[in-house]
C-alpha positions in Angstrom: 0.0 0.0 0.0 1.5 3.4 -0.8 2.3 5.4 1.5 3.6 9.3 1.7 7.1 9.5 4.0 7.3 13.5 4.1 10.2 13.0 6.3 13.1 15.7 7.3 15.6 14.0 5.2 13.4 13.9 1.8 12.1 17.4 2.4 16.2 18.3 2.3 17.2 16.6 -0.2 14.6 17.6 -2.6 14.5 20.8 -1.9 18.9 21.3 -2.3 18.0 19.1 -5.8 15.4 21.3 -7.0 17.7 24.6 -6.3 20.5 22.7 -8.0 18.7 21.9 -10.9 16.5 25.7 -10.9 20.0 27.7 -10.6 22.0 25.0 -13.1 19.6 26.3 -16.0 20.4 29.6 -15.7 23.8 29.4 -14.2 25.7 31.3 -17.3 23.5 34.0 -16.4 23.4 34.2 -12.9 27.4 34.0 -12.8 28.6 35.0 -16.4 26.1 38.2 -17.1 24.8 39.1 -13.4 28.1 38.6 -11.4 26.1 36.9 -8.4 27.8 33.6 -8.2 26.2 31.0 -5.7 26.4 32.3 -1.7 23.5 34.8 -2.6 20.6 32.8 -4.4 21.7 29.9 -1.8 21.4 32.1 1.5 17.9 33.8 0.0 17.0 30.4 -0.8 17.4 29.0 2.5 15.6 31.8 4.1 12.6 31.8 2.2 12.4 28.1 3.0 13.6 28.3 6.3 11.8 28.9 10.0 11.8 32.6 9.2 9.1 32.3 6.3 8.1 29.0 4.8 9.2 27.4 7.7 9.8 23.8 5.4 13.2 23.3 6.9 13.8 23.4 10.1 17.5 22.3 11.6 16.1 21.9 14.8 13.6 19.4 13.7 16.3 17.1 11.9 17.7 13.5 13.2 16.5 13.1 16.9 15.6 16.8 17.1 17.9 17.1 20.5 17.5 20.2 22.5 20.3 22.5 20.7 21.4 20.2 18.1 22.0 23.0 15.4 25.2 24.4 17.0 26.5 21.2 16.4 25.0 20.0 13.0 26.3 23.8 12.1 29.7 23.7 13.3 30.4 20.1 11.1 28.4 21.7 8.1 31.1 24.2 8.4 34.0 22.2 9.1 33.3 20.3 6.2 32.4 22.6 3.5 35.4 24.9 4.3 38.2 22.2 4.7 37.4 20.7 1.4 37.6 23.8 -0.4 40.8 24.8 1.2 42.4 21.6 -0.2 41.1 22.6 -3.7 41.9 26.2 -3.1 45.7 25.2 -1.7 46.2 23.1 -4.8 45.3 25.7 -7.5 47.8 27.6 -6.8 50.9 28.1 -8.3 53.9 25.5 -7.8 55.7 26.8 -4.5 53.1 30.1 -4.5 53.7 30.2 -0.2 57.7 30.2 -1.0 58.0 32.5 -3.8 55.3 34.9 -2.1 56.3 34.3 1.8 57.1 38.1 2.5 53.1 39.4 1.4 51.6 35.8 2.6 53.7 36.8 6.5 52.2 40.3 6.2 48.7 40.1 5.5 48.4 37.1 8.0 50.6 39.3 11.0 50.5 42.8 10.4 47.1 43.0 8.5 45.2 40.4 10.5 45.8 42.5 13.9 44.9 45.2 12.5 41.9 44.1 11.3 40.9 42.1 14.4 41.6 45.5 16.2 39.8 47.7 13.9 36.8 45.2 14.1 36.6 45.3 17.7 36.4 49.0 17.9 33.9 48.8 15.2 31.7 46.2 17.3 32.4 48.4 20.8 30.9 51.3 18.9 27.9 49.8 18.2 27.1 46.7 20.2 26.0 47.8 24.0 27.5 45.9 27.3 30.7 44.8 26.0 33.9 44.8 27.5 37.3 45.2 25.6 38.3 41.5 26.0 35.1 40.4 25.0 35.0 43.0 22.0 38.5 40.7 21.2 36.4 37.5 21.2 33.6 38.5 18.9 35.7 40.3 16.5 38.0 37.6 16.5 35.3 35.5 14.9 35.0 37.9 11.9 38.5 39.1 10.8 39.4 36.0 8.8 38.4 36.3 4.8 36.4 33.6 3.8 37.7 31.4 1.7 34.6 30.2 0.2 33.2 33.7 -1.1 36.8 34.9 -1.9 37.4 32.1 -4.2 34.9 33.1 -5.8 36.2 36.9 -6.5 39.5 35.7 -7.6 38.2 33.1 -9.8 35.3 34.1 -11.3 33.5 35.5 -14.2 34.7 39.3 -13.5 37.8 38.6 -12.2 38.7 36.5 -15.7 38.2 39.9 -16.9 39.5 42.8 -15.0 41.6 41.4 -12.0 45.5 40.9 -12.6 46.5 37.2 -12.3 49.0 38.2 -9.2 46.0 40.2 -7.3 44.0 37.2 -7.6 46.7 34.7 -6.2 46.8 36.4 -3.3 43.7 36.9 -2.3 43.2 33.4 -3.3 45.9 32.4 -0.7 45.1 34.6 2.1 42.2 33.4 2.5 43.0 30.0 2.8 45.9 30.3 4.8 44.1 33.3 7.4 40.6 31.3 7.7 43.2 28.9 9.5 45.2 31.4 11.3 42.3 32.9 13.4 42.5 30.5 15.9 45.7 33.0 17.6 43.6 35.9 17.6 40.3 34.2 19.3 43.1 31.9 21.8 44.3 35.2 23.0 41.3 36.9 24.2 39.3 33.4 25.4 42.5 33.3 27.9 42.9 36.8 29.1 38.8 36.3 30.3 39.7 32.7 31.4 42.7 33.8 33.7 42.0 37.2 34.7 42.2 37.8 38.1 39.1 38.6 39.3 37.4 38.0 42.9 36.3 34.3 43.0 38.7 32.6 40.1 39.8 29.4 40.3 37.6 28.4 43.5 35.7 26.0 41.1 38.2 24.7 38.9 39.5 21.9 41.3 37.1 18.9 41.3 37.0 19.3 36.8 40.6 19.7 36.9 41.3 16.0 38.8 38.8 14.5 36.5 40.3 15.5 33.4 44.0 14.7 34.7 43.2 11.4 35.0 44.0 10.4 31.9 46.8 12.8 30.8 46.0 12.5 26.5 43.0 13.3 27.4 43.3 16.4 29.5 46.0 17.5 26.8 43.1 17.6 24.2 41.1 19.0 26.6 43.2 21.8 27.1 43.7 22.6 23.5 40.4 22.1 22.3 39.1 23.8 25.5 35.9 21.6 24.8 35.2 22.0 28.9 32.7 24.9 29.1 33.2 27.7 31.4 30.1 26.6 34.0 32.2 23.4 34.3 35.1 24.9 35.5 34.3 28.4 36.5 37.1 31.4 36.4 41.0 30.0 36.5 42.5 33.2 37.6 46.8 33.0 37.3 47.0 36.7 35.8 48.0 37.9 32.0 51.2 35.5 32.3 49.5 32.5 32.3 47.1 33.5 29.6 49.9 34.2 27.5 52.1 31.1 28.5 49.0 28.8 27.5 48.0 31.0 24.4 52.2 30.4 23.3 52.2 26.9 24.1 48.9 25.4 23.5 47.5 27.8 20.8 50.6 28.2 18.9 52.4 24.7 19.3 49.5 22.5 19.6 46.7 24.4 17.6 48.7 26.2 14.9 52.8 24.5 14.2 51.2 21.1 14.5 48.4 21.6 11.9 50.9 23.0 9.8 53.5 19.9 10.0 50.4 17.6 9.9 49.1 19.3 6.9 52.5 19.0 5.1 53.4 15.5 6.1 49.4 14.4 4.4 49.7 16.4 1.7 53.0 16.1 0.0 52.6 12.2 1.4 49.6 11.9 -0.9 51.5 14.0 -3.4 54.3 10.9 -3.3 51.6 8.1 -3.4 49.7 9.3 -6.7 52.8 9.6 -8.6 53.6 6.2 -7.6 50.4 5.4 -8.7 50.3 7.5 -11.9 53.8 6.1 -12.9 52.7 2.3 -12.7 48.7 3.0 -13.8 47.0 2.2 -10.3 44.8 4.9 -10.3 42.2 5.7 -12.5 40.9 9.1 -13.6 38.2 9.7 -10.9 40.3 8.0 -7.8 43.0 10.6 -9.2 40.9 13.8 -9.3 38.8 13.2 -6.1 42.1 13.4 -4.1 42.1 16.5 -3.0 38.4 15.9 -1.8 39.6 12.9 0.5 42.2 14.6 1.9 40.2 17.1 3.4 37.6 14.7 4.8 40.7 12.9 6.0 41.9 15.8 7.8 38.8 17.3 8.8 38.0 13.9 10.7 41.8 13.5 12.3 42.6 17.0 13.1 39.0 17.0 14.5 40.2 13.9 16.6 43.1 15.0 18.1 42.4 18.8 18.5 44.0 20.7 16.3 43.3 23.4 13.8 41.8 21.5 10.8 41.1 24.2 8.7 44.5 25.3 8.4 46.0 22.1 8.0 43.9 21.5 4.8 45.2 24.8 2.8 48.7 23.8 3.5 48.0 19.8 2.5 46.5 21.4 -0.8 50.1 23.2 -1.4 51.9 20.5 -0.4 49.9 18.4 -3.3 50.7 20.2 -6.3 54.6 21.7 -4.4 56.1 20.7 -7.4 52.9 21.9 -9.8 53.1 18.2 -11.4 49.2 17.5 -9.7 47.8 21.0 -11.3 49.6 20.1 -14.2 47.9 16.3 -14.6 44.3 17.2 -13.4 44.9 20.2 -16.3 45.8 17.4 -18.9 42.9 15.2 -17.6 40.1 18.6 -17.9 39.5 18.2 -14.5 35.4 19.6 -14.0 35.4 17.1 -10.7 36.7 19.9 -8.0 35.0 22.7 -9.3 31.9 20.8 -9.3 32.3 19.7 -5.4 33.1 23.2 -4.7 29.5 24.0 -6.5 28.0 21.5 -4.8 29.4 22.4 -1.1 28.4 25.9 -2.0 24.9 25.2 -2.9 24.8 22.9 0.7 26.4 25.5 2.8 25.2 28.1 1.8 21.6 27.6 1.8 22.0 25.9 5.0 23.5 29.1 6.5 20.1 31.1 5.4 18.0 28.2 7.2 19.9 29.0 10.4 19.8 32.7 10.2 18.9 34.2 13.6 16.7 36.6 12.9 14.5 36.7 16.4 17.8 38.0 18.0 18.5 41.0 15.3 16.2 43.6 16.9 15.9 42.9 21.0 16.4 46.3 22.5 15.2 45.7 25.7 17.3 42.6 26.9 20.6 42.3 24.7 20.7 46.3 23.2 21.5 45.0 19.7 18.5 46.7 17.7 18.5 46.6 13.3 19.8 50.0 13.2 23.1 49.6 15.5 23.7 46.3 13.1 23.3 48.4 9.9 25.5 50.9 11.7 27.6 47.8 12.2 27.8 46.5 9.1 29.1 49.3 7.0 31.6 50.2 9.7 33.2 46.7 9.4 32.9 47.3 5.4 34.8 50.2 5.6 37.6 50.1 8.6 37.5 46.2 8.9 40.4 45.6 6.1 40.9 48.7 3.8 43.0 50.1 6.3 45.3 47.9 6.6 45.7 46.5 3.3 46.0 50.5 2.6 49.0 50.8 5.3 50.9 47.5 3.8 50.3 47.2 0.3 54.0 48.9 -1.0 55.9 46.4 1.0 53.7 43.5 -1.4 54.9 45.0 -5.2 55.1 41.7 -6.4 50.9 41.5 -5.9 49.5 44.6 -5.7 50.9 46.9 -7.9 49.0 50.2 -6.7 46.3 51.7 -5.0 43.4 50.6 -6.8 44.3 47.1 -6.8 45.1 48.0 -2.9 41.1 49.2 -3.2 39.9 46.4 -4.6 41.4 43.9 -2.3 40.9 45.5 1.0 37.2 45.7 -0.2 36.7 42.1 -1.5 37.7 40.7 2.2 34.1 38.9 2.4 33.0 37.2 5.8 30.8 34.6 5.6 30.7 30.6 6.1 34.3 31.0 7.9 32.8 33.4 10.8 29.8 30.5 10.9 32.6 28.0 11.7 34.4 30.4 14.2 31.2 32.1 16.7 30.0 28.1 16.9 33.7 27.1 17.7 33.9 29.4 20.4 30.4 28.6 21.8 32.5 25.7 22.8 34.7 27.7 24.5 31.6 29.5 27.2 29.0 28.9 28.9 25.7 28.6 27.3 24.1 32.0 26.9 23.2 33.7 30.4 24.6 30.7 32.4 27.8 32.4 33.2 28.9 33.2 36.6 29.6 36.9 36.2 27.9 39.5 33.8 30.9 39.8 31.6 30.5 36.5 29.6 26.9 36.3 30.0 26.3 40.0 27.8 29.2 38.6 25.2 27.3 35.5 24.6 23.9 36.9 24.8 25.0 38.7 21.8 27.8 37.3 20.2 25.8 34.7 17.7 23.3 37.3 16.5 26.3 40.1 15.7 28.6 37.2 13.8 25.7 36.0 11.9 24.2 39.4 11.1 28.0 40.8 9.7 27.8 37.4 7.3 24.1 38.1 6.3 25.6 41.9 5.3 28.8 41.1 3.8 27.1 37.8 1.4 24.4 40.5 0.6 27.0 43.6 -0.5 30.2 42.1 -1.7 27.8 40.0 -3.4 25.4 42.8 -5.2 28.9 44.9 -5.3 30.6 42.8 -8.1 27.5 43.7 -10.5 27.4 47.2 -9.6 31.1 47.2 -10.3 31.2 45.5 -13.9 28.4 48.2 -14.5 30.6 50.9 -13.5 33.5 49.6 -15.7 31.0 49.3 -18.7 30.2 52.8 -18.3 33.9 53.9 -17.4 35.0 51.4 -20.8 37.6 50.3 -18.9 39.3 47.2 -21.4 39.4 43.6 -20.3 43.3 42.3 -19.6 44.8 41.1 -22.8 47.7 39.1 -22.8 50.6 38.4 -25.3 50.4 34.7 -24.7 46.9 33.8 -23.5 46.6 29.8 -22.8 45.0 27.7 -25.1 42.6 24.7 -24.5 40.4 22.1 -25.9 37.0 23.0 -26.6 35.2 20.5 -25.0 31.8 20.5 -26.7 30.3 23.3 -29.1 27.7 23.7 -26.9 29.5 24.8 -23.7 29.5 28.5 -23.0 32.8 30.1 -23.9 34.7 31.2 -19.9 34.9 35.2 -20.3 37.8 36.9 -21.2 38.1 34.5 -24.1 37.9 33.0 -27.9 36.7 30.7 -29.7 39.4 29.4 -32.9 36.5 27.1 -34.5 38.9 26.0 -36.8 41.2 24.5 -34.9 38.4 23.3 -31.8 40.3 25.7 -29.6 40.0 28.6 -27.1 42.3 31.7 -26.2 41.7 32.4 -22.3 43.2 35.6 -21.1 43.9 36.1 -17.8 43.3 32.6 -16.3 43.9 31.9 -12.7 45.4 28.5 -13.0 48.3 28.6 -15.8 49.2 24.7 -16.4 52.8 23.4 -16.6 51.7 22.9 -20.6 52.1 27.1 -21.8 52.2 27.5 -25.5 53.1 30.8 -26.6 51.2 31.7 -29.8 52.8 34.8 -30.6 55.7 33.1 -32.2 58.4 30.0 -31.9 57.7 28.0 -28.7 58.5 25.1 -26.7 55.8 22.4 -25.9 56.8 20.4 -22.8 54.7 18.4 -20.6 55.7 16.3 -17.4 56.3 13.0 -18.5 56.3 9.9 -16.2 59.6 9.9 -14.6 58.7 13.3 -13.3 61.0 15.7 -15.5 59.7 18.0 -17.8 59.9 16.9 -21.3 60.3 18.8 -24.2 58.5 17.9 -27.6 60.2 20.7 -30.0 59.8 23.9 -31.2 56.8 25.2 -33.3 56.9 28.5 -35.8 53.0 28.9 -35.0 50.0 27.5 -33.4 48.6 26.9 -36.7 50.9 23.9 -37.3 49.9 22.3 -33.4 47.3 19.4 -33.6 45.8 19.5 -29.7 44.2 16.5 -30.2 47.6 14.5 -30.7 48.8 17.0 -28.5 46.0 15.9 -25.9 47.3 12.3 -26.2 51.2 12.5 -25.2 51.3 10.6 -22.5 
């Protein structure tokens, strides 16, 4: 007998299907004409179907529905959308990018982080009532990172292919996959300063949770650097500023940060080893080969998880340690690889729309109990936009010639510093980290994290909404200015697939020869022919050296479909 099952999981699933299907038909149009990408029609998409209006998805009524299940379904969503990406990100880069750019990569994740975590956090004092300078630090702390996800998509996409040097886009592309990582210093820092300041009372309930966790001394080391013991467990240490920072060097840096970045390198180049291995004797078919960087991060994401430290981080550096030697770019090139940038797609469409179900609107506008009211958020919002990042991209940009050449470029990179699913991951990490809201044992904590979700989640919901409306206003403006799309001298040249594929911008179509000319494109493979005269065709051949197939007096006399099969 039939029977309908109008269950959590099928409403889900058939509701991310239908948006993927509804958005695939007109995707050229959404992100080749309109500039709007994915995060946008995903995060209106979630809220039109989420509790807020259609209520037909609800995170609080999937799986066993558990009282305050979402901070944790949210924090994995997260963990899992981000650390994926940032393997995929990692790889695209440039063979030995983080050596040959290690001066800008050190300053914008030293100098220009701190200043935007302390620009932030005068920003959110400003504006946000009851909050104390440490706990300013916490919540601002959640939102200086760039995300990765949304800044992927300025240095890769439609507009950038057009107007955006390749060396700007590099390293915005690699900030933001190495500072998504890097925020854990910056949050460490102010959680101990509150944790061990010396206030009346601290440390007088710390004993009895301190014995249990030392009894089993792996454990209480994971405890300590996961800090996954909340506050009302163990109450105020107290110990002073020194012991805040001897915990913040040892367990934050050492534990948290150096060991996610060893870890990171020893997977990643490891994996790097094992697929040429493969490739070289034939074990690994095309699929196993280009889902790699996908299994790595779920790999990581689950071990780092495991042990405690910073997963995030330790997937952009596995990434570069895949393709050090720019031999993995330089296969999944030859092999037309479509598999990442359909999984980054696909975790966009997921993450996105599920950060639009979980929205917290209720707690936007509560004047009488937290302060925060729409009008000090909008206040809010454009004073992160403006004095979050342009600042101090605007201070530092001379001593980073090699990637941004002058002050427009300076502009447009201190702008594009999106927040978004990065923040998510952060504010529900640190709800870890406290009490549960208004369970505190001293007013301090309790108005940070009465407040704290509602002010991270509101500065995503602004930034997704005008860094992603401010990439078609700005194509309009350079219409209207005629500024010219970059032209290069040698633009790369690739198959053309199928005749019916739309043409990537900033490119042409040679009919004759089933070709295109892409100008300006962010991943330049190891295979570069230069068509404006005699050139060398070389391609990495199986032993791992670059091999050279002769020179040519013009494309004209290249066949890419023999080309295609040199093996």
């Amino acid at each position: 007998m039939p029977s309908l099952d109008v269950s959590e999981l099928n409403i889900v699933l058939g509701v991310l299907g239908s948006f993927i299907v509804l958005f695939g038909v007109i995707s050229v149009k959404i992100k080749a004409q309109w500039y709007l990408g994915e995060a946008l029609p995903a995060v209106v998409f979630g809220i039109l179907l989420g509790p807020i209006a259609a209520k037909f998805l609800d995170a609080d009524r999937w799986g066993s529905a558990a009282q305050d299940q979402m901070g944790a379904i949210t924090l994995g969503v997260a963990r899992v959308v981000i650390g994926v990406q940032l393997v995929i990100a990692g790889f695209q880069l440039p063979a030995k990018y983080q050596l040959r750019e290690w001066i800008p990569m050190m300053i914008c994740l030293l100098p220009v982080m701190t200043i935007m975590w302390l620009f932030t956090t005068g920003c959110i004092l400003l504006t946000v009532p009851n909050l104390t300078l440490l706990t300013g630090l916490v919540i601002g702390s959640c939102v200086t990172c760039t995300d990765p996800i949304l800044s992927q998509a300025i240095a890769k996409g439609p507009f950038a292919d057009k107007y955006v040097p390749r060396a700007l886009r590099e390293i915005i592309s690699s900030e933001a996959g190495a500072n998504d990582g890097f925020g854990f210093p910056f949050l460490m820092l102010a959680t101990y300063l509150i944790r061990h300041a010396d206030i009346p009372g601290a440390g007088e309930h710390s004993t009895e949770s301190a014995k249990e966790v030392a009894g089993n001394v792996t454990t209480a080391i994971v405890e300590r650097a996961i800090l996954h013991v909340r506050e009302s467990d163990v109450g105020r240490l107290g110990g002073g500023v020194g012991i805040a920072l001897g915990k913040w060097a040892t367990e934050t840096w050492v534990y948290i940060v150096f060991l996610s970045v060893l870890y990171g390198i020893v997977v990643g180049y490891g994996a790097a080893v094992a697929a040429k291995f493969a490739l070289r004797r034939k074990w690994i078919d095309t699929e196993s080969y280009l889902l790699l960087p996908t299994g790595l991060g779920l790999f990581l994401i689950g071990t780092c998880g495991a042990i405690g430290t910073d997963d995030l981080l330790a997937c952009f550096v596995a990434g570069n340690a895949l393709n050090w030697d720019g031999q993995y770019l330089a296969e999944t090139e030859a092999l037309h690889d479509e598999v990442n940038s359909c999984m980054d797609v696909l975790l966009n469409f997921g993450g996105f729309m599920y950060i639009g179900i979980v929205m917290p609107f209720a707690d936007f506008h509560q004047p009488d109990t937290t302060g925060l009211t729409i009008p000090r958020l909008i206040g809010l919002g454009f004073l992160v936009l403006i004095f979050r990042r342009i600042p101090a991209i605007f201070i530092t940009y001379k001593f980073m010639p090699s990637c941004v050449k002058d002050w427009k470029e300076a502009l447009f990179m201190g702008y594009f510093g999106p927040i978004g699913i990065g923040a998510v991951f952060y504010i529900e990490h640190t709800r870890h980290l406290f009490p549960e809201k208004g369970e505190a044992s001293d007013a301090e904590v309790n108005n940070m994290t009465a407040v704290m979700r509602p002010v991270v989640y509101w500065l995503v919901l602004f930034s997704i909404v005008v860094h992603g409306l401010s990439i078609p206003a700005l194509n309009l403006i350079y219409k209207w200015r005629g500024v010219p799309a970059i032209q290069e001298d040698d633009p790369q040249e690739i198959l053309m697939l199928s005749t019916n594929a739309a043409l990537p911008k900033n490119s042409k179509a040679n009919p004759n020869r089933k070709s295109i000319l892409v100008h300006n494109r962010f991943s330049a493979m190891q295979l570069r022919v230069n068509i404006s005269g005699p050139t060398e065709l070389s391609r990495w051949n199986s032993a791992g050296t670059k091999q050279v197939f002769g020179k040519r007096d013009s494309m004209d006399s290249i066949d890419l479909e023999k080309l295609r099969q040199i093996q």
